[in-house]
N, C-alpha and C positions, 0 to 999 in steps of 0.2 A: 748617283745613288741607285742602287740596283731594286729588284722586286720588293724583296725579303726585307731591305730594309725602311721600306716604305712603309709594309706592315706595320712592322716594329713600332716605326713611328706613330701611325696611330691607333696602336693599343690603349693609350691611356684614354683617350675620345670615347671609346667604345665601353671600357669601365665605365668611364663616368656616365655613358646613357644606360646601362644595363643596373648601375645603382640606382639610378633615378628611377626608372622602369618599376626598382625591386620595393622601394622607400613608397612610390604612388601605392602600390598592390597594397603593401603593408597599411597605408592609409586607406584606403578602402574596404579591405578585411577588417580595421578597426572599426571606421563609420560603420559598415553593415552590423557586424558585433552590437555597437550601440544602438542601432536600430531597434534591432532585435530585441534587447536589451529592454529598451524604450515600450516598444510594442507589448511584449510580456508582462512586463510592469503597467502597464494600462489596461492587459487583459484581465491580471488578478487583483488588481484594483478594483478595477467594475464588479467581479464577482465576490470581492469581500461586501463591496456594497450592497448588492442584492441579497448575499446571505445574511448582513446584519440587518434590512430591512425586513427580510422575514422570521426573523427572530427574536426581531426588538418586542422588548412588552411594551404593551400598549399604555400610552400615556393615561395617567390617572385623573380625570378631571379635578379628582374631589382632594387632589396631594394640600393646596393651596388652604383648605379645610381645614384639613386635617394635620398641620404642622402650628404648635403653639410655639411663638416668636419669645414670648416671657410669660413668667409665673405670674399669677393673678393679683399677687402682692405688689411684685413688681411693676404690675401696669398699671397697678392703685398711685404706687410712689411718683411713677412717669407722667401720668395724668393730669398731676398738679391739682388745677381746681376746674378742671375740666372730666370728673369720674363720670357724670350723667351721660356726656356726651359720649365718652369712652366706650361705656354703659350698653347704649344704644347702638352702637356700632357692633357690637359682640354679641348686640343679639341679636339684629338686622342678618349677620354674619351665619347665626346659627340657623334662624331661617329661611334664608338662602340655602346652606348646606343640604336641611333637610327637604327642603322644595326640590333638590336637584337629584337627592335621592330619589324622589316621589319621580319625577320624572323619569328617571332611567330605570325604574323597579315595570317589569308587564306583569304579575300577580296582582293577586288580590290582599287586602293591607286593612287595619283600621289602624284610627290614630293612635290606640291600646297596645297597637300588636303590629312592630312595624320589626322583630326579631332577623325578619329576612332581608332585609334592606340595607345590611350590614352599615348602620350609621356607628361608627366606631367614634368618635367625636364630640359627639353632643353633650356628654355629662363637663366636661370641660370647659366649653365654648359656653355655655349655660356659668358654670363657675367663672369665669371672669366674667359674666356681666354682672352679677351677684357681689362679685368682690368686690368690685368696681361701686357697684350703687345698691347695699345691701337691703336697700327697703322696695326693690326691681318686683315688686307679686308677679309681674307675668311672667315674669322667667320661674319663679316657685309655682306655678302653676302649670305653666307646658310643660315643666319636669318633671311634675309629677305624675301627669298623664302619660308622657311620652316614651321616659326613661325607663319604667320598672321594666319593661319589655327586653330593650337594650343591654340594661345595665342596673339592677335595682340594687345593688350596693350604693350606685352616683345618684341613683335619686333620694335614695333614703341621705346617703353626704347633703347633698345642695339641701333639700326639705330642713335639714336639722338647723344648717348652717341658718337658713332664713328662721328660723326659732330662736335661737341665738341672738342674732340678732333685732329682732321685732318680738319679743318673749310673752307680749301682750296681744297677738295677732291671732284670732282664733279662729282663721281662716285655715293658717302654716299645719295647725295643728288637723283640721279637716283632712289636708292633702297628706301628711303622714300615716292617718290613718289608713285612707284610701289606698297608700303604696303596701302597707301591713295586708291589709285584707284581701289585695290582688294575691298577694302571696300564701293566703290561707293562716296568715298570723294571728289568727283573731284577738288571742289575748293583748298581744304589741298594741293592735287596729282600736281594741277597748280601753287601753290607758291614754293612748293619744286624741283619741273623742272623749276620756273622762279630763284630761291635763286641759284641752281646750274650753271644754266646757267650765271650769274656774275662770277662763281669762275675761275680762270684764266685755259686756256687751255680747256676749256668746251667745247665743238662740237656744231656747228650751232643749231642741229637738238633738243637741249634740252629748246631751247628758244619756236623753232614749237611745241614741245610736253605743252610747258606750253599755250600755246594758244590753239590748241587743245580740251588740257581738258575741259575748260573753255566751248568750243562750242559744243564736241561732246564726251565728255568723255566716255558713253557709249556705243562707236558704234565699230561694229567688225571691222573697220580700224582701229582705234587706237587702239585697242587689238592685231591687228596682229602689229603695228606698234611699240608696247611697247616689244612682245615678239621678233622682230626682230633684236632691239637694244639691248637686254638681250645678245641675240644670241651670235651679235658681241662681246660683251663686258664682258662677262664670261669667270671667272678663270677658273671654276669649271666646268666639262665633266657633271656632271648631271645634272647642271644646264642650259648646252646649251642643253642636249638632251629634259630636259624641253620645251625649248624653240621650239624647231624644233615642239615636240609633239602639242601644242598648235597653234605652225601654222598652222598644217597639220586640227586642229580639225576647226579652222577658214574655211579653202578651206574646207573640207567637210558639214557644214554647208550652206556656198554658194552656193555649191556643189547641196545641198539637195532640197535649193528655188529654183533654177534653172529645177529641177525635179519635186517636187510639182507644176511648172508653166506648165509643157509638162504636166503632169498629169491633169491638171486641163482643159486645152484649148483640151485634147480629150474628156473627160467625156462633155465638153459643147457640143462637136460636135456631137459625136455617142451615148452621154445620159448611157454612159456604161465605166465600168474600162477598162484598157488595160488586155488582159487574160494573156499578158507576156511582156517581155521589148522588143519583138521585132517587136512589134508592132507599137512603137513609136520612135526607133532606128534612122530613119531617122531626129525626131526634135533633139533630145538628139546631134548628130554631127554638126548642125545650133547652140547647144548652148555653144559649145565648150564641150565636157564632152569626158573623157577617156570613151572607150567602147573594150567591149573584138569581139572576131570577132566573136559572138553572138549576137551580139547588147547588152549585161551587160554593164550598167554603173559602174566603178570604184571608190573607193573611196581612198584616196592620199594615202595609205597602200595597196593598188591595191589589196582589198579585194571588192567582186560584194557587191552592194546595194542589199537590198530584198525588191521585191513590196509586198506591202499589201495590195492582193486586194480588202479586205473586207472595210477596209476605203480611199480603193483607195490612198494610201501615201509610204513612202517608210522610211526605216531603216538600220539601221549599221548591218552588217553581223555579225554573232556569231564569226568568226575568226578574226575581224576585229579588228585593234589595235591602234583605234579612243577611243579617251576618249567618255565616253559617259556622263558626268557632267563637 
């Protein structure tokens, strides 16, 4: 067998290492492909992540609040003979809700005036406990207080609904009132203090409050004289502290024209502010007014007033724990 044909012969040897050769490259160009593949897809992965975690809105604590499971009827029918218990739970639930608003709110708030604290919730959660256990007073009563702020369509609902049913409760009918008259409804606030005062065992003083309204609904006597009766008449500790507060802001008001009036009758006399309060110290005790042994006027938290002398008038002290709206 000569050179050439030895060649020949083993040509087909040499194919077959040179496919092999070509078949491995090809596997290899595919692994890296996948790799790569791999890798990229890990890379945008991670970055979908990070772009959905700063984009995500943020978990709403109060979702769990604020999602009603069944109508109030419904959880009457579901209840069985368990509606008290029910009851209680849905109110436990709404105090809760609002306690956690009270927590997350950094403002200043009263139980009256909680508008900015965005309780979206309450007239609801309040309604099935009601539903639930219609003779519930504290829940017609923190609604009454609470709600008109919120939502005084749902307070004035739940108030009526508890009329409805306790028709003879001349409490339901005080808190109607009260939701009327935050609103400036006086005549509403007059037939609801006169409708209560028919209901048996009513107190004198609900028949005066419906007259009242009628003449003077807006005037800080019957303000003080609405929250006095609160006062009395409250289940509920926050509700009489309410109460106390709002007196206290009444007398400081008084408090203040009594003040602006000595302010006023020196600037006529001497054509000049007072350069401090103890300069006027002497009217200030002709007007009745707490004074520290300063001559500082007081205010009913027995925090000083601050002159301003520049408009000549006077203001609640920074420490002072007078409402100031």
């Amino acid at each position: 067998m000569n050179l050439k044909e030895e060649r020949t012969v083993s040509d087909p040897a040499e194919e077959s290492a040179d496919a092999r050769a070509e078949v491995a490259r090809g596997e290899r160009m595919r692994d890296a492909v996948l790799a790569l593949v791999v890798v990229l897809g890990l890379v945008q992965t991670t970055a979908l992540a990070r772009w959905l975690d700063a984009h995500r809105r943020a978990e709403d604590p109060f979702a769990a609040y604020e999602e009603l499971y069944v109508k109030p009827e419904t959880a009457r029918r579901m209840s069985l003979a368990f509606n008290g218990v029910a009851a209680d739970w849905y109110w436990l639930r709404s105090l809760q809700y609002v306690g956690r608003k009270v927590e997350a709110y950094r403002g200043e708030f009263t139980l009256d005036d909680m508008s900015d604290l965005n309780i979206r919730n309450l007239g609801p959660l309040l309604g099935q406990s009601t539903a639930l256990d219609p003779q519930f007073m504290a829940a017609y009563e923190f609604g009454a207080v609470v709600l008109p702020s919120i939502d005084r369509d749902a307070a004035v609902r739940l108030v009526a609904r508890g009329i409805r049913e306790n028709p003879g409760d001349w409490r339901l009918y005080q808190h109607l009132g009260y939701i009327h008259w935050q609103a400036g409804r006086f005549r509403e606030a007059s037939e609801a203090y006169e409708a209560g005062a028919r209901q048996p065992g009513a107190p004198a003083w609900m028949r005066v409050m419906a007259a009242q309204m009628n003449e003077q609904g807006g005037s800080r006597a019957v303000a003080y004289e609405m929250y006095r009766r609160m006062y009395e008449g409250a289940a509920d500790d926050q509700v009489r502290t309410l109460a106390v507060t709002r007196m206290a802001q009444i007398d400081s008001l008084e408090e203040r024209d009594r003040i602006r009036r000595v302010l006023s009758d020196f600037r006529a006399r001497t054509g000049r502010c007072p350069a401090d309060w103890r300069e006027v110290a002497p009217q200030f005790r002709n007007a009745k007014l707490r004074l520290t042994a300063a001559g500082v006027p007081l205010d009913p938290s027995d925090v000083p007033y601050v002159l301003e002398a520049a408009s000549c008038d006077v203001s609640l002290g920074q420490d002072s724990k007078i409402p100031k709206k």
